[in-house]
C-alpha positions in Angstrom: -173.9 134.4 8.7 -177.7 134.5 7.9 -178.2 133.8 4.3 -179.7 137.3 3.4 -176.5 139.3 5.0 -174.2 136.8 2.9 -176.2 137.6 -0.3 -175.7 141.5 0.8 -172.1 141.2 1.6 -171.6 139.4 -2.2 -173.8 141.3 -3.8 -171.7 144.7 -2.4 -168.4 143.1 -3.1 -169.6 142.6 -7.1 -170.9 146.1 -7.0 -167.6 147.3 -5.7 -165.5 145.1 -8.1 -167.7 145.6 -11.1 -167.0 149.3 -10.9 -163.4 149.2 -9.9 -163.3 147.6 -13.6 -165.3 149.7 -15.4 -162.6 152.6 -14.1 -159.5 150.3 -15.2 -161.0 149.8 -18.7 -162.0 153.2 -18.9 -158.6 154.2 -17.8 -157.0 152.0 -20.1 -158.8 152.9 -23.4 -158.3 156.8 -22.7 -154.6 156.6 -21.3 -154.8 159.4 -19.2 -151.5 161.1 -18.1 -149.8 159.8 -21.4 -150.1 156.9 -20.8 -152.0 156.3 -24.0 -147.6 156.4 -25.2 -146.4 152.8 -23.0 -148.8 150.5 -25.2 -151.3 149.2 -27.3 -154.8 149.8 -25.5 -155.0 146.0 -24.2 -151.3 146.6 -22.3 -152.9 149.7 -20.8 -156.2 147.6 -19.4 -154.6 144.7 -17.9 -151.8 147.1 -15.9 -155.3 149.5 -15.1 -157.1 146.2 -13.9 -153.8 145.1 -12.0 -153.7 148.5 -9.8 -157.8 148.7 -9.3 -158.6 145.3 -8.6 -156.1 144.5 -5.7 -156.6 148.3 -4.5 -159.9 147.7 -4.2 -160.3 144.4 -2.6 -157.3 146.2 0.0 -159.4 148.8 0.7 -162.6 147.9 0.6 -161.6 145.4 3.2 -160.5 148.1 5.3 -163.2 150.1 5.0 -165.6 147.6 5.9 -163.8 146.2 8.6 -163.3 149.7 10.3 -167.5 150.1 9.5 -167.7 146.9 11.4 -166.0 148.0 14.3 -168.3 150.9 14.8 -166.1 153.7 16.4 -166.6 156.9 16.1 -166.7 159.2 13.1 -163.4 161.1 14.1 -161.8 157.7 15.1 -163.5 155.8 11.9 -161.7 158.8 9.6 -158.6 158.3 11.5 -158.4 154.7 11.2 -159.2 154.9 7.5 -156.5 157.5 6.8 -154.0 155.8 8.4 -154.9 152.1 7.3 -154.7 154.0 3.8 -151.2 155.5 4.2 -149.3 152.3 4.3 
C-alpha cells in the first residue's frame, strides 16, 4: 500500500470513528428514548460508545469492502443490505 492511500485509508477510518463518538456522547448526555431513566449520564456514554464503536468499525468494513469490490450499484445496494441484515 503506497504511503499516501495508507494516510487516506487512516485518515477516513478517524473521520469515521471520531464521528461515531461524537453521536454516542451526544446520545448519552441527551438519553433519548428514556433512556436518560437507566443511569447517571457517564453509564449512558460508555453503553452509547459500546453500540457505535463496534457498529461502526462492522460496518464500515463492509461498506468499504463491498466499494472495493466495484460491482454494480444494484448489486453494491444488495450486498450492503444484506451484509447489514445479519
Amino acid at each position: 500500500m503506497s504511503e499516501a492511500r495508507r494516510s487516506d485509508f487512516l485518515r477516513d477510518w478517524a473521520v469515521d470513528l471520531a464521528i461515531a463518538s461524537v453521536c454516542a456522547i451526544f446520545f448519552g448526555l441527551i438519553g433519548p428514548f428514556g433512556s436518560y431513566l437507566n443511569g447517571p449520564t457517564w453509564q449512558r456514554v460508555v453503553f452509547q460508545l459500546a453500540c457505535f464503536l463496534p457498529g461502526i468499525l462492522l460496518f464500515g468494513s463492509l461498506i468499504r469492502v463491498v466499494l472495493r469490490l466495484r460491482l454494480n450499484p444494484a448489486m453494491t445496494w444488495m450486498s450492503i443490505l444484506l451484509g447489514s441484515s445479519s
